[in-house]
N, C-alpha and C positions, 0 to 999 in steps of 0.2 A: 681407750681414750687417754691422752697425756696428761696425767694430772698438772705439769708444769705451765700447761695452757688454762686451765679453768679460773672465769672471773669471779664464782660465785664456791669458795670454799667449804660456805655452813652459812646458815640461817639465825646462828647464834651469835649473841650481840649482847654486850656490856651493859646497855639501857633502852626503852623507848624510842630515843633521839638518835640514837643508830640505827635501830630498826625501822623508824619511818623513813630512813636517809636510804636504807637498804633496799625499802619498800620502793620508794620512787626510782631507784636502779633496778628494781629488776623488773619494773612498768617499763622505764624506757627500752633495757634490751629485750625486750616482748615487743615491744612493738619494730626497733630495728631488724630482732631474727626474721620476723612475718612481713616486712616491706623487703629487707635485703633483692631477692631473688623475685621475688612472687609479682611478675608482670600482670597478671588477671587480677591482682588484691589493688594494684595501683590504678586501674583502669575502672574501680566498680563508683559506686555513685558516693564513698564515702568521701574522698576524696573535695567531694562539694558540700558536704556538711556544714552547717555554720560554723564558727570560733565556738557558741556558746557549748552545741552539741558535743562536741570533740572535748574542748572542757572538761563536760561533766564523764563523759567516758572514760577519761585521762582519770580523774576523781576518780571512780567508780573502780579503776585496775588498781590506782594505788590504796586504795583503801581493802580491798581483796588481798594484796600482798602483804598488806602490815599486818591484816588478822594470823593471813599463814605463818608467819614470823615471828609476832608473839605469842601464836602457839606453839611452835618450837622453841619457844623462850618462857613457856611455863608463864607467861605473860611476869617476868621477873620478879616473881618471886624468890 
């Protein structure tokens, strides 16, 4: 792998307020790497979920990412 290509260097971050900013980056490229290609993931019944459902899912990834995040940040200590 080409390190000169990777968007995600490290999980380590200067405060909180980067790491929640880091957290919703790496929700959204989760969700771009698994639509990019994946014809069967676009065609399933997610796709019809309400605003509200999708939401709280969106919610629920970023909030899973910040945990991982500020456990690799010693939660900055």
């Amino acid at each position: 792998m080409n390190e000169d290509n990777l968007w995600l260097p490290s999980l380590i971050t200067n405060n909180p307020q980067e790491g929640f900013e880091l957290a919703i980056k790496l929700s959204q490229m989760g969700i771009k790497a698994s639509n990019s290609n994946n014809e069967l993931f676009k065609n399933t019944e997610l796709n019809y979920y309400p605003n509200v459902i999708r939401a709280s899912n969106l919610s629920q990834l970023i909030a899973l990412s910040f945990h991982t995040i500020a456990l690799a940040n010693n939660y900055w200590k």
